[in-house]
C-alpha positions as a LaTeX table, in Angstrom:
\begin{tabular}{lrrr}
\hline
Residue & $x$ (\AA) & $y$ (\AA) & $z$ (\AA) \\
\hline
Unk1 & $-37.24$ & $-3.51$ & $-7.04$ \\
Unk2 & $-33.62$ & $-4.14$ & $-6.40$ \\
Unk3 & $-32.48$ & $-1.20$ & $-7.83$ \\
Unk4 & $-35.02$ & 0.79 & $-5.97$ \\
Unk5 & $-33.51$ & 0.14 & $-2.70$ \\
Unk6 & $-29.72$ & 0.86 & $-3.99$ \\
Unk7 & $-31.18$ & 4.57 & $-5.43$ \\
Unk8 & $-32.78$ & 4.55 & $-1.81$ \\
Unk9 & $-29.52$ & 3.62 & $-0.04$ \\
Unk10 & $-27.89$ & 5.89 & $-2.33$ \\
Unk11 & $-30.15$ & 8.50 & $-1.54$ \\
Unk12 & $-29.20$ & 8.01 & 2.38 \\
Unk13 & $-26.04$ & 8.54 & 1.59 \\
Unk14 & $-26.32$ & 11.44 & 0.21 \\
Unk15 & $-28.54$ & 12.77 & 3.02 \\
Unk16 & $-25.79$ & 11.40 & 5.51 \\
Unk17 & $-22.72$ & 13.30 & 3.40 \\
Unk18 & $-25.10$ & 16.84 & 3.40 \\
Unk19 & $-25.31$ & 16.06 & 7.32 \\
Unk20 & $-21.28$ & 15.80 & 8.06 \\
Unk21 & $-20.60$ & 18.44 & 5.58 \\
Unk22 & $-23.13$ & 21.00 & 7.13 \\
Unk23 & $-21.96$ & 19.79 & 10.57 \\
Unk24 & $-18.34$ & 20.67 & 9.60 \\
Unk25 & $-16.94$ & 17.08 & 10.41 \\
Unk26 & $-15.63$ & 16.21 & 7.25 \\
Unk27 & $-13.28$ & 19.64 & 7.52 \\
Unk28 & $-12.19$ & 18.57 & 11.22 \\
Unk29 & $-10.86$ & 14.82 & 9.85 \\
Unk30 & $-9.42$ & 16.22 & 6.70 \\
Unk31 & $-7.75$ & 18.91 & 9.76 \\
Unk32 & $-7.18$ & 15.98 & 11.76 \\
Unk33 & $-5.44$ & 14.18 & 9.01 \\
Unk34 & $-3.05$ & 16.68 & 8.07 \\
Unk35 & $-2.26$ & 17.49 & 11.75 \\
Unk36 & $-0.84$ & 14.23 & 11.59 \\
Unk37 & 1.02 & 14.24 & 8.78 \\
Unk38 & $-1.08$ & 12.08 & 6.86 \\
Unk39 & $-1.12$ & 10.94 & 3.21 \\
Unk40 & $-4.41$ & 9.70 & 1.79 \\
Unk41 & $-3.55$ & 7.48 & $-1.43$ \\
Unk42 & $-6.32$ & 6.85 & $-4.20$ \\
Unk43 & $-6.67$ & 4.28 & $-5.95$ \\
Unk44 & $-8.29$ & 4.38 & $-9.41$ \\
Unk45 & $-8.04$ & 2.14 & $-12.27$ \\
Unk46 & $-9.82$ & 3.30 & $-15.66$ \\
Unk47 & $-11.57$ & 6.88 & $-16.85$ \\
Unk48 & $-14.06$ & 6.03 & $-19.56$ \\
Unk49 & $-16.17$ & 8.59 & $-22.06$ \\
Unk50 & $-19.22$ & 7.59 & $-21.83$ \\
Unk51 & $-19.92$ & 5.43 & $-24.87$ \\
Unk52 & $-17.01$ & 3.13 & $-23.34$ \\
Unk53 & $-18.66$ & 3.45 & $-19.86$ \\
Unk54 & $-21.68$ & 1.72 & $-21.21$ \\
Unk55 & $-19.84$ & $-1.39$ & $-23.22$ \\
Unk56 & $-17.02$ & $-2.05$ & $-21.21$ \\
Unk57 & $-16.90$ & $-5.01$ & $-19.44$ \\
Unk58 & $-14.84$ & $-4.04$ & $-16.00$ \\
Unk59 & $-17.27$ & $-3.69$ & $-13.16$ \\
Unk60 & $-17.75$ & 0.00 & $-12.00$ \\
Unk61 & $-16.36$ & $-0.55$ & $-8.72$ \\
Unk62 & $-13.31$ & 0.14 & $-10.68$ \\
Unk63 & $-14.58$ & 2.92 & $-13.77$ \\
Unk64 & $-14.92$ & 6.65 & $-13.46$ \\
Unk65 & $-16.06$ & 8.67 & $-16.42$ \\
Unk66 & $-14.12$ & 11.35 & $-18.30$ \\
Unk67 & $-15.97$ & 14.11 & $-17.04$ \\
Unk68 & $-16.40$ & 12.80 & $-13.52$ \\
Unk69 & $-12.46$ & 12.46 & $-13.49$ \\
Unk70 & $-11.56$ & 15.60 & $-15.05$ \\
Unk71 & $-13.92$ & 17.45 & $-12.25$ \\
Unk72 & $-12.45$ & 15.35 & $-9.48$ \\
Unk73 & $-8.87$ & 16.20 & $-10.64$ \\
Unk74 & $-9.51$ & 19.79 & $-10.84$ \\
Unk75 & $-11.00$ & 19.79 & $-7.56$ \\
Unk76 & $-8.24$ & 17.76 & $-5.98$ \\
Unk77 & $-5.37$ & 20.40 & $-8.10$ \\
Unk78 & $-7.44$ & 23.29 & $-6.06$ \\
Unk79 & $-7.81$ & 22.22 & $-2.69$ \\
Unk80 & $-5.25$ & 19.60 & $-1.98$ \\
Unk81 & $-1.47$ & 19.27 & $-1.67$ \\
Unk82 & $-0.67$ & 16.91 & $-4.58$ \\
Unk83 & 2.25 & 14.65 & $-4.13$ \\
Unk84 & 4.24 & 11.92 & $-5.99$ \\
Unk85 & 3.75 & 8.14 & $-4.22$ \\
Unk86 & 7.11 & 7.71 & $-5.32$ \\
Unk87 & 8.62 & 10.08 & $-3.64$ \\
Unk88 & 6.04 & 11.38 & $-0.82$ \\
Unk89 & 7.22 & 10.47 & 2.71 \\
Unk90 & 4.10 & 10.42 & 5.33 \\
Unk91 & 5.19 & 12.89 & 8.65 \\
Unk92 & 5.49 & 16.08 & 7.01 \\
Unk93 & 2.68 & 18.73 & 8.26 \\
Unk94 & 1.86 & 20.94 & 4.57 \\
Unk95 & $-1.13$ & 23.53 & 4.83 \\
Unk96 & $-3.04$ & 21.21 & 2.94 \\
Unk97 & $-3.58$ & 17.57 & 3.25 \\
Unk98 & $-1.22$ & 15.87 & 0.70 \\
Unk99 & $-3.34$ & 13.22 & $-1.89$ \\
Unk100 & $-1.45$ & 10.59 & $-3.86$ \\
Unk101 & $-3.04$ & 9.01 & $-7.11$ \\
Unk102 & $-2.57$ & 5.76 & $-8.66$ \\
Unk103 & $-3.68$ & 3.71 & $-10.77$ \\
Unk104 & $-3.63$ & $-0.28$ & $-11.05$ \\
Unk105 & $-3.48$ & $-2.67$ & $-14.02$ \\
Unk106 & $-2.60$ & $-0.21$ & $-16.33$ \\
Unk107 & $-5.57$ & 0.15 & $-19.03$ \\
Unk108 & $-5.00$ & 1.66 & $-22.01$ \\
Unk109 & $-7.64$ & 4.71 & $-21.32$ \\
Unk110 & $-4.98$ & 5.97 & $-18.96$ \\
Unk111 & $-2.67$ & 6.91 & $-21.94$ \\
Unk112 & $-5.71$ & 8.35 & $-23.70$ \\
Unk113 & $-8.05$ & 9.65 & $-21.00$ \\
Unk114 & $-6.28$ & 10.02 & $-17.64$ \\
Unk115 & $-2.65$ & 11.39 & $-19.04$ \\
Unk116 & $-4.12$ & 14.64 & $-21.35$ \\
Unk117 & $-6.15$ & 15.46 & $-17.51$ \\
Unk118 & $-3.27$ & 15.31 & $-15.66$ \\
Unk119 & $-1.05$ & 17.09 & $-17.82$ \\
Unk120 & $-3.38$ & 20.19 & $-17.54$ \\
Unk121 & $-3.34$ & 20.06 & $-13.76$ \\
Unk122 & 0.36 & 19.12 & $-13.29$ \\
Unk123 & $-1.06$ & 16.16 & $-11.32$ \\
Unk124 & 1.97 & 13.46 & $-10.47$ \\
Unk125 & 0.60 & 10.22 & $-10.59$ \\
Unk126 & 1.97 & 6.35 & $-10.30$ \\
Unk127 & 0.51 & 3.11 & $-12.28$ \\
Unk128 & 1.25 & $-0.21$ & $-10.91$ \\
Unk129 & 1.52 & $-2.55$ & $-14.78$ \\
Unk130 & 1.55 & $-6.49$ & $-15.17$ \\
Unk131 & 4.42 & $-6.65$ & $-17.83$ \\
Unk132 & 3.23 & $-9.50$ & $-19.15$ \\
Unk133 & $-0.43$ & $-8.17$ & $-20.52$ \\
Unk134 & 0.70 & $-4.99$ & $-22.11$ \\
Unk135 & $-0.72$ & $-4.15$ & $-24.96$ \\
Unk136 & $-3.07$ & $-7.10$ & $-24.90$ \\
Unk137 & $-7.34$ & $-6.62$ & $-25.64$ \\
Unk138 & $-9.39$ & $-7.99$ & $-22.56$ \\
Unk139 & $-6.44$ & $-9.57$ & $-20.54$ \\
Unk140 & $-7.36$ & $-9.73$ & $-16.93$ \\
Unk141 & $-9.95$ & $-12.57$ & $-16.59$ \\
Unk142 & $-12.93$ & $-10.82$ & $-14.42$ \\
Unk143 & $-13.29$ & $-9.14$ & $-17.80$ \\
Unk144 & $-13.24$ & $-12.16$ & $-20.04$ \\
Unk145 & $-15.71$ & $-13.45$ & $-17.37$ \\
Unk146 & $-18.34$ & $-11.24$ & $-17.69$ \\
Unk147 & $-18.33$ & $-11.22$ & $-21.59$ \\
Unk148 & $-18.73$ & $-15.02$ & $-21.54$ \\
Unk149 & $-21.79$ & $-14.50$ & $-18.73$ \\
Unk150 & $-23.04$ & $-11.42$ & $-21.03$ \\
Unk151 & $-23.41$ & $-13.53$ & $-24.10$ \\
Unk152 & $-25.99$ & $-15.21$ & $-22.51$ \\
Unk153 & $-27.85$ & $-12.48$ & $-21.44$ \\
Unk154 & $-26.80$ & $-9.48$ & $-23.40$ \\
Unk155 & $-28.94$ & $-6.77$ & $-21.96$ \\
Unk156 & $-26.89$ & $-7.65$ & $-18.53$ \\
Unk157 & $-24.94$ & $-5.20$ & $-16.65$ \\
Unk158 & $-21.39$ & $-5.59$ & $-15.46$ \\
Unk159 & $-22.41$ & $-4.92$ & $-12.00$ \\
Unk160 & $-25.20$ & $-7.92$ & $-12.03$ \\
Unk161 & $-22.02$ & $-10.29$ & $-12.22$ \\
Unk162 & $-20.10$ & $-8.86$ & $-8.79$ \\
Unk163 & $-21.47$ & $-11.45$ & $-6.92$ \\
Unk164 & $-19.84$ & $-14.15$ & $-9.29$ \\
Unk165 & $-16.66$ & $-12.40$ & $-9.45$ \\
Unk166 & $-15.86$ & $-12.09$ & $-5.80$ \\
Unk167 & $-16.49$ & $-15.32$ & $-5.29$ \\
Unk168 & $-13.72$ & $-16.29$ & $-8.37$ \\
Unk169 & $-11.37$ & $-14.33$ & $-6.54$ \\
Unk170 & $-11.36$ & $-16.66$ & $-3.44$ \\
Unk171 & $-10.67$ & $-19.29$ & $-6.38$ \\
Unk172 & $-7.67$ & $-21.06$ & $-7.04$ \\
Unk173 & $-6.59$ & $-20.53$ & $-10.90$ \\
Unk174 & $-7.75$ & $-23.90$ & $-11.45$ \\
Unk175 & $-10.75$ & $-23.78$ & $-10.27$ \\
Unk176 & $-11.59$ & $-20.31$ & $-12.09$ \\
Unk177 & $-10.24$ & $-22.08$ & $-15.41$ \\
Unk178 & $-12.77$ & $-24.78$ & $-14.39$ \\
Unk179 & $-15.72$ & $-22.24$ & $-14.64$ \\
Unk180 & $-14.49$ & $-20.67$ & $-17.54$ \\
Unk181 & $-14.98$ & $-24.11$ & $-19.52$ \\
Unk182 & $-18.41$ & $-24.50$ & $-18.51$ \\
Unk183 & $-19.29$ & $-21.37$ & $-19.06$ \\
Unk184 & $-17.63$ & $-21.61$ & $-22.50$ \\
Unk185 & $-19.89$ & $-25.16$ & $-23.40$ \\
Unk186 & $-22.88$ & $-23.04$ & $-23.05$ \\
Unk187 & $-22.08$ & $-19.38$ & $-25.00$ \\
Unk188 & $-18.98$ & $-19.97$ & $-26.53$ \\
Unk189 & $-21.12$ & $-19.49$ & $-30.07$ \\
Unk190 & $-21.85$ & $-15.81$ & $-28.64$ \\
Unk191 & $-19.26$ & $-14.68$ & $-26.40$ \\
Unk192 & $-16.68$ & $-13.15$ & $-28.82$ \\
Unk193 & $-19.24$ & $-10.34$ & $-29.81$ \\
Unk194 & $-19.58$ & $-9.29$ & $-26.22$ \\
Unk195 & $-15.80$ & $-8.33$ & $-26.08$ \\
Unk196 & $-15.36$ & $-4.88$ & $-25.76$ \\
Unk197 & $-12.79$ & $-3.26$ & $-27.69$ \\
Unk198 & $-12.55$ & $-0.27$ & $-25.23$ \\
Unk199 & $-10.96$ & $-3.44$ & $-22.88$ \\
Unk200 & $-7.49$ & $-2.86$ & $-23.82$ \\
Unk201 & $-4.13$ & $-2.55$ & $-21.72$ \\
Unk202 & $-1.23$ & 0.08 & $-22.30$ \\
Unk203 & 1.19 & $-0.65$ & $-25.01$ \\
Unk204 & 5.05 & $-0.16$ & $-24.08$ \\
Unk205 & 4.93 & 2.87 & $-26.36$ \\
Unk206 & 2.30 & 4.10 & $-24.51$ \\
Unk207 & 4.15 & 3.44 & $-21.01$ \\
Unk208 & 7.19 & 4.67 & $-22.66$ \\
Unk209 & 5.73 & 8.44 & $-23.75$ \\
Unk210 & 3.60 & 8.46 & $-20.24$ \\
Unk211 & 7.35 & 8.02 & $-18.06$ \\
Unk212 & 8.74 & 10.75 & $-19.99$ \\
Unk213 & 5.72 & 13.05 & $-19.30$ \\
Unk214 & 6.67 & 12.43 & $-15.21$ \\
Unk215 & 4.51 & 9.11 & $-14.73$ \\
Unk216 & 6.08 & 6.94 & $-12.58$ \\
Unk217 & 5.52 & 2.90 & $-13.06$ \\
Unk218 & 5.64 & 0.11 & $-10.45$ \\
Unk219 & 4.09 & $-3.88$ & $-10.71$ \\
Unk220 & 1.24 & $-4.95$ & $-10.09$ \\
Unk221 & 2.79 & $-9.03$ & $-10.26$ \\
Unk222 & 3.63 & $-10.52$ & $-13.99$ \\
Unk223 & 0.07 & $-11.60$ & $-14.77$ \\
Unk224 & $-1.85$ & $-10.35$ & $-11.99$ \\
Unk225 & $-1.98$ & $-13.31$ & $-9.76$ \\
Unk226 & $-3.52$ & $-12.59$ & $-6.63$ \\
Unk227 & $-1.14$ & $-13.48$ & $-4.28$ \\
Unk228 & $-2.85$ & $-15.78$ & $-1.41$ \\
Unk229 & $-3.85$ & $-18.00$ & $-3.88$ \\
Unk230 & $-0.26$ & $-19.09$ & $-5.48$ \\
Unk231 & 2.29 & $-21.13$ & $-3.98$ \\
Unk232 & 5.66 & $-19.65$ & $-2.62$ \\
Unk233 & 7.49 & $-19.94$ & $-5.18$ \\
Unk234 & 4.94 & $-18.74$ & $-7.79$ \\
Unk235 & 4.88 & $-15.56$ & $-5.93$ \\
Unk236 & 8.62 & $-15.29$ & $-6.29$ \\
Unk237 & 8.47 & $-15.93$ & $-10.10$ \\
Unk238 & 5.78 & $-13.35$ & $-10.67$ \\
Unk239 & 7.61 & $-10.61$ & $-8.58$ \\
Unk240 & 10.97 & $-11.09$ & $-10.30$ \\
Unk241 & 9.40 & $-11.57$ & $-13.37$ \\
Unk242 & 7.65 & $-8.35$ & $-13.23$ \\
Unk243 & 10.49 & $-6.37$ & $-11.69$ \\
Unk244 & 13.14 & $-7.23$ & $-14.22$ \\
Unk245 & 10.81 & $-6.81$ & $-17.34$ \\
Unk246 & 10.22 & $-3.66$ & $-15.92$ \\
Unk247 & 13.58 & $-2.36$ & $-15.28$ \\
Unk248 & 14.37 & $-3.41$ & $-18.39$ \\
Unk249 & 11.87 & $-1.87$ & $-20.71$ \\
Unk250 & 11.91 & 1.42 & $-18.61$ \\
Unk251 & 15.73 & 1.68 & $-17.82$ \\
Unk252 & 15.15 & 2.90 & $-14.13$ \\
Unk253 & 14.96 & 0.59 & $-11.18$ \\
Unk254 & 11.21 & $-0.42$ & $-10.28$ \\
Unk255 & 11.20 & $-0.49$ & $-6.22$ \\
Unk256 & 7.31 & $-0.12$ & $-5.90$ \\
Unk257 & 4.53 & $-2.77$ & $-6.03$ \\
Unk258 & 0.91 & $-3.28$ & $-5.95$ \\
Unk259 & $-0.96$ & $-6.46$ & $-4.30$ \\
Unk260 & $-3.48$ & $-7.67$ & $-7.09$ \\
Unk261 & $-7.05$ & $-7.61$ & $-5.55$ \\
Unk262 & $-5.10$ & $-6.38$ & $-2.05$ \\
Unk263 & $-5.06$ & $-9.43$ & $-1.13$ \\
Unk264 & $-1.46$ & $-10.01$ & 1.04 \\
Unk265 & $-0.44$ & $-11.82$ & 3.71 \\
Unk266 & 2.57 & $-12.09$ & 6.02 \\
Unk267 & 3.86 & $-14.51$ & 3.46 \\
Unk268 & 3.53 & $-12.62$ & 0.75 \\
Unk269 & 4.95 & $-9.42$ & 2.01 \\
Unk270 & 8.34 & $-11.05$ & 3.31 \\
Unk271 & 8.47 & $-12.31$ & $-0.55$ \\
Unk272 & 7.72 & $-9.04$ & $-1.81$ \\
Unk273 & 10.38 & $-7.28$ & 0.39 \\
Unk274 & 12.63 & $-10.24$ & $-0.23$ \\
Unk275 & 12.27 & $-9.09$ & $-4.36$ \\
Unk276 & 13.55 & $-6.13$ & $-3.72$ \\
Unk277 & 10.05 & $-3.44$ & $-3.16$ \\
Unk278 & 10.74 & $-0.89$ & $-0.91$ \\
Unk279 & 7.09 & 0.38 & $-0.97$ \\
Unk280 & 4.00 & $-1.93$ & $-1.30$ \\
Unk281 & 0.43 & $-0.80$ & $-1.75$ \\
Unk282 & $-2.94$ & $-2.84$ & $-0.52$ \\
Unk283 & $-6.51$ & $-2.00$ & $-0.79$ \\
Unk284 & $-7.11$ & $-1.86$ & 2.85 \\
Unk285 & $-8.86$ & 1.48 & 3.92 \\
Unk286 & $-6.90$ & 4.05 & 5.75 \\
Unk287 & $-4.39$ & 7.01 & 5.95 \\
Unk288 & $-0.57$ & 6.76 & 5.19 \\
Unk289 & 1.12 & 7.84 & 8.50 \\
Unk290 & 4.67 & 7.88 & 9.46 \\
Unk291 & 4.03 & 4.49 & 11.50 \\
Unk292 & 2.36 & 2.55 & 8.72 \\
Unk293 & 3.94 & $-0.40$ & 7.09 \\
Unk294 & 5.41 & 0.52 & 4.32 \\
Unk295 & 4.66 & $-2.72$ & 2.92 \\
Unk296 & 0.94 & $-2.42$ & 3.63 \\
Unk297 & 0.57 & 0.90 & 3.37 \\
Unk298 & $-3.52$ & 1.23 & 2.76 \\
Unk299 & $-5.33$ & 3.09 & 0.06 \\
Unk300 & $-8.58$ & 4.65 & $-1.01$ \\
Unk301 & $-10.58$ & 3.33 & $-3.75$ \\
Unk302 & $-12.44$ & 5.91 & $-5.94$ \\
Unk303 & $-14.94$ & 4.86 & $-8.95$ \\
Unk304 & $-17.47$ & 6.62 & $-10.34$ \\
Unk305 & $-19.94$ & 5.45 & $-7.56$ \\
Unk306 & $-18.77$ & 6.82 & $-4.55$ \\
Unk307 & $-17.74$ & 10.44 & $-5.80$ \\
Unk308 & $-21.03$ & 11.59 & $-7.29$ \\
Unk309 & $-24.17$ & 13.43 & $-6.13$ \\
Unk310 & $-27.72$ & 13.18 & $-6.92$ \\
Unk311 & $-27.55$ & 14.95 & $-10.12$ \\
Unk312 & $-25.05$ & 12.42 & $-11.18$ \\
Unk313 & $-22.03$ & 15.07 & $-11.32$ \\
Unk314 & $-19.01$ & 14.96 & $-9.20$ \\
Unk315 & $-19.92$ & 16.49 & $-5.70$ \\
Unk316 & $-16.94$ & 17.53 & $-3.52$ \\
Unk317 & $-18.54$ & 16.25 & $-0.29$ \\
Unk318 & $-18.74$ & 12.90 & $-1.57$ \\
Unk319 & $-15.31$ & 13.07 & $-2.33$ \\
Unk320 & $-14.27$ & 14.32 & 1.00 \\
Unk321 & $-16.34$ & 11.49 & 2.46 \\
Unk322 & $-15.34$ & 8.58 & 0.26 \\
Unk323 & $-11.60$ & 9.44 & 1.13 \\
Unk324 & $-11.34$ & 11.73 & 3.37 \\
Unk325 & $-13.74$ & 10.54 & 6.02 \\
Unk326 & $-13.33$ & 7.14 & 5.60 \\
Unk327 & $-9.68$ & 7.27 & 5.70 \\
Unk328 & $-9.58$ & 9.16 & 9.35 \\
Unk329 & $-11.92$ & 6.48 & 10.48 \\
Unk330 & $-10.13$ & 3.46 & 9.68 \\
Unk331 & $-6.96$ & 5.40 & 11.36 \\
Unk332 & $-9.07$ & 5.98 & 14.25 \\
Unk333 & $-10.14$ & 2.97 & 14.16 \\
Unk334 & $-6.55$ & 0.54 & 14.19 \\
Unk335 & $-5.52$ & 3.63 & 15.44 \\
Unk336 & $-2.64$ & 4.49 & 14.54 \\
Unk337 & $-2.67$ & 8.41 & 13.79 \\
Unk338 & $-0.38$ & 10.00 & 16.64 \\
Unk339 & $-0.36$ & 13.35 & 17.37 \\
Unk340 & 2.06 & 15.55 & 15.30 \\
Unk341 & 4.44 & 16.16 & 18.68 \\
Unk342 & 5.07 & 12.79 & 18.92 \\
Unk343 & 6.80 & 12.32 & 15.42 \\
Unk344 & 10.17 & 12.34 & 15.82 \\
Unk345 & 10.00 & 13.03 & 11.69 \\
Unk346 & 7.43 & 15.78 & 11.34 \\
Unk347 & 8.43 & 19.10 & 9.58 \\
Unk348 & 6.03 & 22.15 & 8.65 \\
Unk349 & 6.25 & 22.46 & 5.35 \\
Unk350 & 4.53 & 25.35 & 2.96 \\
Unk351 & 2.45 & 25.04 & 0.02 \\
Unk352 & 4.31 & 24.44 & $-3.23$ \\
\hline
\end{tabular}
């Protein structure tokens, strides 16, 4: 019955995005948006075939499928103005609203899966990497979660577990390590055999041969600690940690960070700027205008989701609404989109 009312909610949606798209509002807020200069910044974080769709153990709040991806890509290529986080600064007017993709935690299908799609559409993107779990199997423990809870009922979707892991991430480390051991006492026996070997992170080699095809890198923390839950001065070992490793194993200096979960605080960001990021991404929805913080500059998430249509195929109207429209409403919404004539910044700018 429960999954009857999310196809019927689903189905809404989908009835709601044929409305605004008929109507012609999602073309006036993407218009809107680039009036103002605005970038709209994805966030993704794995592409999966879809054998690996179907045993991985991340939720799919955070998976897109090959297919899905490599339509969405070629989509964004065609009618979009794609730009380089690392280098895009939000103000400048282009003839077509700029998009900026990146990815977090750095999964090993983005060296096999995301980089051969991007190549083809010349597509710059940025992934935000916890030093210390490269080129580990299963590191990030929302995964290892779910394979211990899967043991005991194998059949189980990742998705039947969300509930369990948002709570976690309120958690203190202790207290998640605390559930971990009683989960352990009870499937321990079983629990190995539900660890997926799609679950991997990117090797150095792999980050190595992705920066010299044009992919830039930035942290995401050492071990992706979320930030509000960690003392002061674990923060500060976990960005400096993460920086220098960086630096080091990439030779360039690494000025750009992403807040694990999103989760920041005024705390955290005077730490963060205090390490030595220039640029700082959170989960927050929203538009990246000239008069954002570029310290908490907001993002869109995209999975596979909330970019498909009822035949289960990428739909560009979903797309349009998932980012697009939702972005111009939480700008409307703080607000802070300005009008074009009052950036002191703004250029016109033609298509590449």
């Amino acid at each position: 019955m429960t999954s009857f009312f999310i196809y019927l909610r689903f189905l809404a949606r989908c009835v709601w995005v044929q409305v605004l798209s008929w109507s012609g509002s999602l073309e006036r807020a993407e218009t809107e948006l680039r009036e103002n200069g605005a970038i709209v910044t994805l966030t993704l974080h794995r592409v999966l075939g879809d054998a690996a769709y179907c045993s991985t153990n991340s939720l799919t709040g955070i998976v897109l499928k090959r297919q899905t991806f490599a339509e969405m890509t070629a989509y964004l290529a065609d009618h979009y103005e794609p730009v380089s986080f690392a280098d895009a600064i939000p103000g400048e007017v282009f003839r077509s609203l700029r998009m900026a993709i990146t990815f977090d935690d750095g999964w090993q299908d983005n060296y096999s899966t995301v980089l051969p799609v991007v190549k083809e559409h010349k597509l710059p993107v940025t992934i935000f990497v916890c030093p210390a779990l490269v080129g580990q199997a299963s590191p990030f423990w929302p995964e290892q979660a779910i394979a211990l809870m899967r043991a005991g009922n194998p059949d189980a979707r990742p998705s039947q577990f969300f509930r369990v892991i948002d709570r976690l991430k309120r958690c203190t480390q202790e207290q998640r390590e605390r559930f971990f051991q009683r989960v352990r006492a009870n499937s321990e026996a079983r629990a190995n055999s539900n660890s997926s070997a799609v679950d991997r992170t990117l090797s150095w080699e792999d980050i190595r041969e992705m920066q010299g095809a044009g992919v830039t890198f930035g942290s995401h923390t050492n071990t992706h600690q979320i930030l509000t839950t960690i003392s002061g001065e674990g923060i500060r070992h976990e960005l400096a940690r993460s920086k220098a490793t960086l630096e080091q194993m990439l030779g360039v200096p690494c000025n750009h960070f992403a807040y694990p979960n999103g989760d920041w605080s005024a705390e955290t960001q005077r730490v963060v700027a205090d390490a030595g990021f220039t640029r700082a991404m959170t989960t927050e929805s929203g538009a990246w205008v000239f008069t954002s913080d570029p310290l908490a500059i907001p993002r869109m998430n995209v999975s596979e989701g909330n970019v498909v249509g009822p035949n289960g195929r990428f739909w560009p109207a979903m797309f349009q609404y998932a980012v697009v429209w939702k972005a111009w409403r939480a700008a409307r919404r703080k607000p802070i989109a300005q009008k074009i004539a009052h950036n002191p910044h703004a250029a016109v700018c033609s298509r590449a």
